[in-house]
C-alpha positions in Angstrom: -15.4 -15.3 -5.6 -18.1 -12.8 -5.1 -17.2 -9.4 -6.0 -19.6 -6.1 -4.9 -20.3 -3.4 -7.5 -22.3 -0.6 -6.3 -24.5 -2.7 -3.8 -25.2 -6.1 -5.8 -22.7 -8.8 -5.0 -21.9 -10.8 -8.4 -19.9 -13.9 -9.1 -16.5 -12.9 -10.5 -17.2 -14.0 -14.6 -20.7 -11.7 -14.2 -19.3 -8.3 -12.2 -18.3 -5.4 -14.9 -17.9 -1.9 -15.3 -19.1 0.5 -17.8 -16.1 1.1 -20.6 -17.5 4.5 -20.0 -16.4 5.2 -16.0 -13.6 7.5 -15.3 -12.0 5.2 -13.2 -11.1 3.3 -16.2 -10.5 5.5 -18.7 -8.5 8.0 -16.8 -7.5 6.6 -13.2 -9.9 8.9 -11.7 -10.6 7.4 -7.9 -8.8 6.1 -5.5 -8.8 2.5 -4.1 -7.8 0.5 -0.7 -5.5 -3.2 0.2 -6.6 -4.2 3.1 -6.1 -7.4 4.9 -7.8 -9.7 7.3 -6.3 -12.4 9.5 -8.2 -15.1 11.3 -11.3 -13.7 11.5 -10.7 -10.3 12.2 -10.0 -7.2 9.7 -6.8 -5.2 10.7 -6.9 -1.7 10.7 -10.4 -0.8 9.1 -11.2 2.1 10.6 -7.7 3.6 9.1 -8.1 2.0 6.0 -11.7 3.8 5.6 -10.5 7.0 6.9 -8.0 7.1 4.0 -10.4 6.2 1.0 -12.1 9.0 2.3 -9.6 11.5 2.7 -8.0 10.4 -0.4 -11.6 10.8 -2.1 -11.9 14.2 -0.2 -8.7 15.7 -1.7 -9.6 14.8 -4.9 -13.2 16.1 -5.0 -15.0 12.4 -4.8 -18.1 11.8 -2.6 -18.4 8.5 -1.8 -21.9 7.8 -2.4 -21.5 5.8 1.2 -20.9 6.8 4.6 -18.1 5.4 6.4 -20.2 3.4 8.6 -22.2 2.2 4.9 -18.8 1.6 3.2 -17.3 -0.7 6.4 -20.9 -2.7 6.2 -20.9 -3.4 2.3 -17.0 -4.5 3.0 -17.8 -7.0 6.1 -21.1 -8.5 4.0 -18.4 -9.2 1.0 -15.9 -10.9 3.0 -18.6 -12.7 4.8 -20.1 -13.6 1.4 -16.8 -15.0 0.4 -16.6 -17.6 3.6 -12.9 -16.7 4.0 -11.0 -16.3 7.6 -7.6 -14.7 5.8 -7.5 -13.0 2.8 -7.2 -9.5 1.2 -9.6 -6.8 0.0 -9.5 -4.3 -2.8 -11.9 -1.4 -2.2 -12.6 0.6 -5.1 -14.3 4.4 -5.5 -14.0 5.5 -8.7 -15.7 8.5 -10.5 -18.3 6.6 -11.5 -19.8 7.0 -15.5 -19.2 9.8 -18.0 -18.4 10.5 -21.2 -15.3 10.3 -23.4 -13.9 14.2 -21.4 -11.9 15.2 -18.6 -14.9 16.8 -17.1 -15.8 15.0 -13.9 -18.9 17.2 -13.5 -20.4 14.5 -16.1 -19.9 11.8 -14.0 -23.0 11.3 -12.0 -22.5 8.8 -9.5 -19.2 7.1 -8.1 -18.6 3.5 -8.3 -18.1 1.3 -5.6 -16.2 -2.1 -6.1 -14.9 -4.5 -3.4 -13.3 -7.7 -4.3 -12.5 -10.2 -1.6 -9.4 -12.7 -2.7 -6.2 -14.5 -1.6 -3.1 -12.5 -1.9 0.6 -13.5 -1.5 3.5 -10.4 -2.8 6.3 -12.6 -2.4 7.6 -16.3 -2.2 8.5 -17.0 1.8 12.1 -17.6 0.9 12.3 -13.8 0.3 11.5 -13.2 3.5 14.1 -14.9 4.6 17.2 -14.1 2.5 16.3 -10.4 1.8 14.5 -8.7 -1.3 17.2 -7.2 -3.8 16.5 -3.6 -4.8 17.5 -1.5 -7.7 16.8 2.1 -8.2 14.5 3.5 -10.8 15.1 6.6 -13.2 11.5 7.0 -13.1 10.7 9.3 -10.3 8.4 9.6 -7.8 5.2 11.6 -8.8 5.9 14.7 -7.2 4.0 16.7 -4.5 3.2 19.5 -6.4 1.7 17.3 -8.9 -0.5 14.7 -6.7 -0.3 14.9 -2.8 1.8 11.3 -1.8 -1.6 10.9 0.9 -4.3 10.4 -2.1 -3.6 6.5 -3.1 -5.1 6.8 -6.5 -5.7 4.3 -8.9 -3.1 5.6 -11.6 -0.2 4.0 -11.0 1.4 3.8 -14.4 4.3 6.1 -12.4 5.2 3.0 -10.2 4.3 0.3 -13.1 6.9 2.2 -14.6 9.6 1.8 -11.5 8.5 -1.6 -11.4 9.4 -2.4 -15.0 12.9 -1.0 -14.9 13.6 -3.8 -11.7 12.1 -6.5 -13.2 13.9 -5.9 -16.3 17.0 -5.3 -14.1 16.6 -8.8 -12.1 15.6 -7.4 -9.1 12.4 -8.0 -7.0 11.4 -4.2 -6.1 12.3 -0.9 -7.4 13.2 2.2 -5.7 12.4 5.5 -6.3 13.4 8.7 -5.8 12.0 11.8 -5.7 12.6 15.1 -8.3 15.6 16.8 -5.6 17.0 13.0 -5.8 15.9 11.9 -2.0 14.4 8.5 -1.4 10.8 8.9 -1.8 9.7 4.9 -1.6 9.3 1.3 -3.5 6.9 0.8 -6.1 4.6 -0.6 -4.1 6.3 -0.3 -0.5 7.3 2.4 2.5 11.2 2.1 3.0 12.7 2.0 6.5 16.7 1.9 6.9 18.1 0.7 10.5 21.7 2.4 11.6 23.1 2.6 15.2 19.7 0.7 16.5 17.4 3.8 15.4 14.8 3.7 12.5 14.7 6.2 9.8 11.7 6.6 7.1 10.9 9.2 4.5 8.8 11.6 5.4 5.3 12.1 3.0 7.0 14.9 2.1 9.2 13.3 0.2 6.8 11.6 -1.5 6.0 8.4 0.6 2.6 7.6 1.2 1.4 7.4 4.6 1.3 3.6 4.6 -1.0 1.7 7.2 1.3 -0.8 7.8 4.0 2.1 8.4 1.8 3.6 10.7 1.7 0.3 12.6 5.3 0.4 13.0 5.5 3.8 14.1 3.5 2.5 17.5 5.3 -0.6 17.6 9.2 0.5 17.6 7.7 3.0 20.4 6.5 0.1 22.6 9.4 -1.3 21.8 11.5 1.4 22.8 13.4 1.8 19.2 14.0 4.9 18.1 12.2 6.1 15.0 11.9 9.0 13.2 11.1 11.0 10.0 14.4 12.7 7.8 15.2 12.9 4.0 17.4 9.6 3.0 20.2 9.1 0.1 20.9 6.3 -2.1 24.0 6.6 0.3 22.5 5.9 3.5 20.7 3.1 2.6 23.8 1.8 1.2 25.6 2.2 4.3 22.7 1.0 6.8 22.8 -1.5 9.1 19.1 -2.8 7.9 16.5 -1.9 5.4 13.0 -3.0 5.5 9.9 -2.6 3.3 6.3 -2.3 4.7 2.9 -2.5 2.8 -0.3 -4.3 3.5 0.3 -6.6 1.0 3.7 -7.6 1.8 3.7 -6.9 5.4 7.1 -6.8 6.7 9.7 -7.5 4.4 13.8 -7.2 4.3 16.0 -5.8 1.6 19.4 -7.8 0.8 20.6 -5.9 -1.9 20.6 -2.3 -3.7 22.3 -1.5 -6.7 24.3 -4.5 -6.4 25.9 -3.1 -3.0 25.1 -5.8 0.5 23.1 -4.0 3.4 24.7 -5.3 6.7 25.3 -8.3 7.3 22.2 -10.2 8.6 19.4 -10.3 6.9 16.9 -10.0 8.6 18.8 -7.7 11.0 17.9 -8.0 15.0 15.9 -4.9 14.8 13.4 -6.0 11.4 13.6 -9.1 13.1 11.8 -7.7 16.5 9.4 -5.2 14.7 8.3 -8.3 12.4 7.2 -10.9 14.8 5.3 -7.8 16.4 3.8 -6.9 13.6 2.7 -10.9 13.2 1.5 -11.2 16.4 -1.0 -7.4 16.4 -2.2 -8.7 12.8 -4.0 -12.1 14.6 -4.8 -10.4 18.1 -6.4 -7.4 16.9 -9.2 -5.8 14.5 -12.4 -5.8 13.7 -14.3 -9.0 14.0 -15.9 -10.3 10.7 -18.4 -13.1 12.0 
């Protein structure tokens, strides 16, 4: 694979990073998933519009412009000759020296890497994901905003230790007044009475892509959706549960804490947002070649 690092495209074994960037040695940036189907890159323009927000609230200047950092993306994927696949876009802080001080840092780093990328075995999709809640928390709000998708994570590595070492496939995670914030990696949705309920970012959820998407689709749909605090309780009790993320797409949970959600999985109403969601991902975005 060819990976970009601040406008040279190298083969994989050849593209580094200085030990010294901040975006190594303290997480300092902020990063993108993004996925392309057949051709065509979905939801670019909100993928970019993120980085840069996220980079914005942080006090990052991308040392691209939107329109530069969309072209360096295409000309890797290009490079890499694929028609589906994933991309990891990278702005990090750039190279320093061994302080906090990010004034020392003098130019940001960009990194795009262009590769294959599969969350979860297909059978999953089929028989349910099986949750477990974390006692690590949710980073809270008046900590780190839930919008800036930074590249520390060792909160959610965290969550995601706790499942795996609890046999489960995904963790969730509360937030600090005990709400359900989100996965480790994923937005949460419960279905009950044929309406949709989500966190809101308040909460501590980031403001997925992929839960944007379904935001417009339930509307065309005519499902009811809306924002509201959730408890361990109500997702118990749900009729449905589903997890969305670029990576993993649409995905349903089985299983939290050991307690059955419904009783078909996937329920009618992940079922109907799902092959949607399929069908948008191959019909629109923006074309690569």
């Amino acid at each position: 694979m060819k990976i970009h690092v601040d406008g040279t495209l190298y083969e994989e074994e050849d593209a580094k990073i200085s030990v010294f960037d901040h975006g190594l040695l303290y997480g300092d940036g902020v990063f993108e998933g993004i996925r392309f189907y057949d051709g065509r890159i979905f939801q670019l323009e909100a993928h970019i519009d993120r980085l840069f927000n996220s980079a914005h609230s942080i006090c990052l200047r991308p040392p691209l412009t939107k329109s530069g950092m969309k072209q360096a993306l295409l000309e890797t994927v290009r490079a890499n000759q694929l028609q589906s696949g994933y991309v990891r876009l990278l702005l990090t802080r750039g190279v320093g020296n061994l302080g906090l001080n990010p004034e020392h840092c003098r130019l940001p780093a960009v990194i795009i890497i262009v590769d294959y990328i599969r969350l979860y075995p297909a059978e999953i999709y089929k028989r349910g994901l099986k949750v477990v809640t974390c006692t690590t928390r949710r980073t809270t709000p008046t900590a780190l905003s839930p919008m800036v998708k930074s590249l520390n994570y060792l909160n959610n590595i965290l969550a995601k230790i706790e499942a795996s070492q609890a046999g489960a496939e995904e963790g969730l995670m509360l937030n600090e007044w005990g709400y359900v914030a989100e996965c480790t990696a994923d937005n949460i949705f419960i279905v009950r009475n044929e309406g949709v309920v989500t966190p809101p970012v308040t909460a501590g959820a980031l403001a997925g892509i992929t839960r944007s998407v379904i935001f417009d689709l339930a509307l065309d749909l005519g499902i009811s959706l809306k924002e509201a605090d959730i408890t361990r309780h109500e997702v118990f009790v749900a009729d449905e549960c589903f997890l969305t993320g670029t990576a993993a797409e649409v995905i349903p949970v089985a299983m939290l804490d050991g307690r059955r959600i419904g009783v078909e999985v996937p329920g009618p109403i992940t079922q109907r947002l799902t092959s949607e969601f399929h069908q948008l991902t191959r019909r629109v975005g923006t074309v690569i070649y």
